[in-house]
C-alpha positions as a printed NumPy array, in Angstrom:
array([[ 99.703, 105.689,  90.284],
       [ 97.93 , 102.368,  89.906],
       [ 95.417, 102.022,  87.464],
       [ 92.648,  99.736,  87.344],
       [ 90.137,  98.262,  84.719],
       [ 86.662,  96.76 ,  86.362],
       [ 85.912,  93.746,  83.878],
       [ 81.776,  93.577,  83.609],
       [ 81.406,  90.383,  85.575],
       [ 82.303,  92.275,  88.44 ],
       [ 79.693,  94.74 ,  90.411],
       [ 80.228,  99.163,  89.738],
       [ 80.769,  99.364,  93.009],
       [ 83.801,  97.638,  92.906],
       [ 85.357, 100.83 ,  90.594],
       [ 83.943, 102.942,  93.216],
       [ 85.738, 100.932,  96.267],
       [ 88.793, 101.222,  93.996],
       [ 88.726, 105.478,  93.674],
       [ 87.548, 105.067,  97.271],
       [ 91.41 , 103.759,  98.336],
       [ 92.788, 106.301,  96.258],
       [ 93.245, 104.186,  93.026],
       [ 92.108, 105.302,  89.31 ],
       [ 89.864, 103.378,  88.289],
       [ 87.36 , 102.77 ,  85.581],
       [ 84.919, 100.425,  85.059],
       [ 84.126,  98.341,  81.425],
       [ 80.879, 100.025,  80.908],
       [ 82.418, 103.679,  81.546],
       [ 84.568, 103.14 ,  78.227],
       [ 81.717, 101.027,  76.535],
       [ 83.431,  97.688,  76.466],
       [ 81.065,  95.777,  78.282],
       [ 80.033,  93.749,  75.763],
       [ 83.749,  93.602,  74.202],
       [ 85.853,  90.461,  73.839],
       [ 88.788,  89.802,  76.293],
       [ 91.483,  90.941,  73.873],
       [ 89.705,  94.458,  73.177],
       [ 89.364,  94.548,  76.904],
       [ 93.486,  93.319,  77.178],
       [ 94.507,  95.572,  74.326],
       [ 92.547,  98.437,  75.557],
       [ 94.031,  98.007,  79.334],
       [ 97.728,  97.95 ,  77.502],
       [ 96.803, 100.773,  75.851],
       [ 95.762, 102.609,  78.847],
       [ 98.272, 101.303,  81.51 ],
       [ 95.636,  99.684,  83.785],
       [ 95.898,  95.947,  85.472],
       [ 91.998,  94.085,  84.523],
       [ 90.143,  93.311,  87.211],
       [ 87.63 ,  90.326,  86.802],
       [ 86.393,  86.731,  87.659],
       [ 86.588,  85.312,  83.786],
       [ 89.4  ,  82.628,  84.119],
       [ 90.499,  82.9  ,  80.725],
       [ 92.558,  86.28 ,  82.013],
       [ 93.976,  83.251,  84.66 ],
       [ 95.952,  81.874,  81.142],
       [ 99.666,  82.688,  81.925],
       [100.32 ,  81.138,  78.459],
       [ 98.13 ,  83.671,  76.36 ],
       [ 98.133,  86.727,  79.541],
       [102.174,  85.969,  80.611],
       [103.283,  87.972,  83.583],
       [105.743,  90.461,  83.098],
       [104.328,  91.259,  79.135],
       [101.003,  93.374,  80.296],
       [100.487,  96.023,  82.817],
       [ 98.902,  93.569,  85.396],
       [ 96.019,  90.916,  85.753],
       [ 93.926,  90.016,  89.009],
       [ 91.075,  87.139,  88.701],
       [ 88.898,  86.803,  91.455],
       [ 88.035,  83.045,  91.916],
       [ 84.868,  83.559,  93.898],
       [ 81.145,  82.688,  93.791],
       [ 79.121,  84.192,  91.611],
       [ 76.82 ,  83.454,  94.511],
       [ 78.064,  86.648,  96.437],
       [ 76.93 ,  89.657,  96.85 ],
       [ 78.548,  93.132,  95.928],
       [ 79.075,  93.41 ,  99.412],
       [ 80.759,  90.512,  99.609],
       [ 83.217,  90.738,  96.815],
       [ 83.841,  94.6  ,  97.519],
       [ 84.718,  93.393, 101.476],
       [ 87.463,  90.783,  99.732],
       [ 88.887,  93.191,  97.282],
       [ 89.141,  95.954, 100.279],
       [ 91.054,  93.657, 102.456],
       [ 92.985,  92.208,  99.774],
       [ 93.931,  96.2  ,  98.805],
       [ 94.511,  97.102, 101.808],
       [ 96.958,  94.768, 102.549],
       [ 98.795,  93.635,  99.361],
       [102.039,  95.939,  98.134],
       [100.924,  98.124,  95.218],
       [104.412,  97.255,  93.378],
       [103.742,  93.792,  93.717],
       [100.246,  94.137,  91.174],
       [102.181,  95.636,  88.728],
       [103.13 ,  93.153,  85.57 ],
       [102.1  ,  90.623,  87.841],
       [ 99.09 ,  87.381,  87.257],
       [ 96.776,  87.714,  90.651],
       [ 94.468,  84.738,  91.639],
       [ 92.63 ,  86.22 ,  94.518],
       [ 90.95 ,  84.357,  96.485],
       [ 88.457,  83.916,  99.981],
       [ 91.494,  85.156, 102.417],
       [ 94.204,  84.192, 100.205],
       [ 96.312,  84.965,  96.676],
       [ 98.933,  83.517,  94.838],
       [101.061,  86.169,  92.845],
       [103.203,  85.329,  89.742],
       [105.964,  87.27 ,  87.9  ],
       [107.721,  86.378,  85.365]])
């Protein structure tokens, strides 16, 4: 099964889309990281076997986060203009339609109606 970790910079909701599709999910504040640095929230995610889920760009750095040497990394390069609604509706489609394999040790830049996918 495909486990995800809901960084803080992105709404609850989103955890609850996530469970909604059949994933396991949890989100930052569930485990009380939401105030923790990226590498607690990396190490704990290793630890756990769950791909981070966020919007900070730092988790975008394929030099310090290389694909292939964590469990799996999506950034979602979006406004911080939109809404929960918004960002759930291009996570859902983006779910919906990606292969769950793919996520999997893999760097995610998702985007408005697009990603780009790297594996090392």
């Amino acid at each position: 099964m495909v486990k995800f970790l809901v960084d803080a910079n992105l709404p609850y909701s989103s955890k609850m889309l996530l469970k909604k599709l059949g994933f396991d999910a949890v989100h930052v504040r569930d485990v009380k990281l939401n105030t923790a640095s990226d590498e607690k929230i990396f190490r704990y995610a290793q630890r756990q076997g769950r791909i981070i889920l966020t919007r900070d760009l730092d988790f975008a750095a394929a030099i310090k986060f290389r694909p292939g040497k964590h469990q799996g990394i999506i950034v979602m390069r979006i406004s911080y203009l939109m809404t929960a609604q918004q960002i759930n509706g291009i996570l859902e489609d983006f779910m919906r339609n990606v292969s769950r394999a793919k996520l999997k040790k893999s760097l995610v830049i998702l985007e408005i109606g697009r990603y780009r996918l790297r594996r090392d």
